[in-house]
C-alpha positions in Angstrom: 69.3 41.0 131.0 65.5 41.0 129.9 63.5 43.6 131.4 61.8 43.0 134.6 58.4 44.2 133.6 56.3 43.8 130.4 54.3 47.1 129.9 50.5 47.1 129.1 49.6 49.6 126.6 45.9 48.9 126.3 43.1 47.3 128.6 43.2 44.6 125.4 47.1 43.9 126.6 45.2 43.3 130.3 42.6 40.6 128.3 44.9 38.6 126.6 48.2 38.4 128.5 47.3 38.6 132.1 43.3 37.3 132.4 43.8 34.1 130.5 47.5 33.2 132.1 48.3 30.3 133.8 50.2 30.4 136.9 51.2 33.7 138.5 51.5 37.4 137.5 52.0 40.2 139.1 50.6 43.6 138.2 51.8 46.9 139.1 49.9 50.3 138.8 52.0 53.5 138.8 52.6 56.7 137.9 55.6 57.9 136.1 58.5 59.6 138.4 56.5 59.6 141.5 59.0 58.6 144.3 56.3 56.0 145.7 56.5 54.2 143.0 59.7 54.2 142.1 60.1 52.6 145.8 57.5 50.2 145.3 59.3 49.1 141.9 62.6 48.7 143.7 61.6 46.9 146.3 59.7 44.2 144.2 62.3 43.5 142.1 65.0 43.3 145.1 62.6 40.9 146.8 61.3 38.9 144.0 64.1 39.1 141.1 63.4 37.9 138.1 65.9 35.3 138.2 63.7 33.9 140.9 59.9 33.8 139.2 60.2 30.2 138.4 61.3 29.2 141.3 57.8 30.7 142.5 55.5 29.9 139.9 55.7 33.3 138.2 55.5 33.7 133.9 55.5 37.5 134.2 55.2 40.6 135.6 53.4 43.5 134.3 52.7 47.1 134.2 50.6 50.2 133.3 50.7 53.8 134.0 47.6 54.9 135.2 47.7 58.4 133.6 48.0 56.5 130.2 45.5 53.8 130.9 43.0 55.8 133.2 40.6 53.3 132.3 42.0 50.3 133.0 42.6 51.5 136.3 39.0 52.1 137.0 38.0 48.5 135.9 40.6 47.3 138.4 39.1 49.5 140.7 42.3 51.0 141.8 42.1 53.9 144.0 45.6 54.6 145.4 48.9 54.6 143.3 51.1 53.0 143.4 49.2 49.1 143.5 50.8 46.0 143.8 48.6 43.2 142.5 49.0 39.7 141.2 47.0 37.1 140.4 47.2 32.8 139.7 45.7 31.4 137.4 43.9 34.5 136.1 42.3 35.4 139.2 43.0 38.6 141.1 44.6 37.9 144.8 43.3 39.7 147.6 46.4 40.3 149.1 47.3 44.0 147.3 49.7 46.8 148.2 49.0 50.2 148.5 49.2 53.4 150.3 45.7 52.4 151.7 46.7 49.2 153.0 49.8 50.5 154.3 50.0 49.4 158.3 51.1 52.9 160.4 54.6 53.5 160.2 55.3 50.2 158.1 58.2 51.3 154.9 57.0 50.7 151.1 59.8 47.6 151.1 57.8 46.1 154.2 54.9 46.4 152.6 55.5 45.2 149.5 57.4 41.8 151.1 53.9 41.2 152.3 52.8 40.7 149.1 56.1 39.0 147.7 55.9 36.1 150.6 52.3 35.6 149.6 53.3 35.4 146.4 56.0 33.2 147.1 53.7 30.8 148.6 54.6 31.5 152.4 52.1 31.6 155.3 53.9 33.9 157.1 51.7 36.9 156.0 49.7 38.0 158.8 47.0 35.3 158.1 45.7 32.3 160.0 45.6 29.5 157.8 42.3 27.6 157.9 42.9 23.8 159.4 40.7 21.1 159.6 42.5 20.3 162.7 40.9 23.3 164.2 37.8 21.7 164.5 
């Protein structure tokens, strides 16, 4: 079985594999052994296995450990870790996780299936949709 990430070990790796690819990626930002992230981790891949990224539109997921890539982290402008980003077509999505964004009480695993559905292309995120017929 292929590993579920691909590891960035430079903020060139962020350049050339996830800023020019086509279709979606997702990005994690961790620290090593820290039990958050660990969770975060566990509950991406049990929500989005990597049998299922084509399914979704996903070529790859990545990740970087911010003690090794302090730098990257600050062009990212992450501020809590562990981050769950992703982005389509190059292009960061607003929709992130994080401790910061966490809602009172809500597990890591809920969190993080936030992100997943939005990934996946649901609506059901917490977000109206915009509709012409609204108007």
């Amino acid at each position: 079985m292929a590993p579920y990430f691909t590891t960035l070990a430079s903020k060139d790796d962020y350049r050339t594999l996830v800023v020019p690819a086509t279709g979606k990626v997702i990005l994690v930002a961790f620290w090593p052994g820290d039990s958050t992230s660990e969770s975060m981790i566990a509950a991406l891949k049990k929500l989005l296995p990597k049998s299922a990224f084509a399914e979704h539109g996903v070529v790859e997921a990545y990740c970087f450990d911010v003690y090794a890539l302090p730098e990257l982290a600050t062009e990212l402008d992450v501020t809590f870790v562990p981050t769950l980003m992703w982005y389509m077509d190059g292009v960061q999505d607003a929709l992130v996780w994080h401790q910061g964004v966490m809602v009172e009480g809500e597990s890591v695993e809920k969190g993080v299936n936030r992100v997943v559905e939005r990934i996946k292309g649901s609506n059901e995120v917490g977000l109206e949709s915009d509709s012409d017929d609204d108007w």
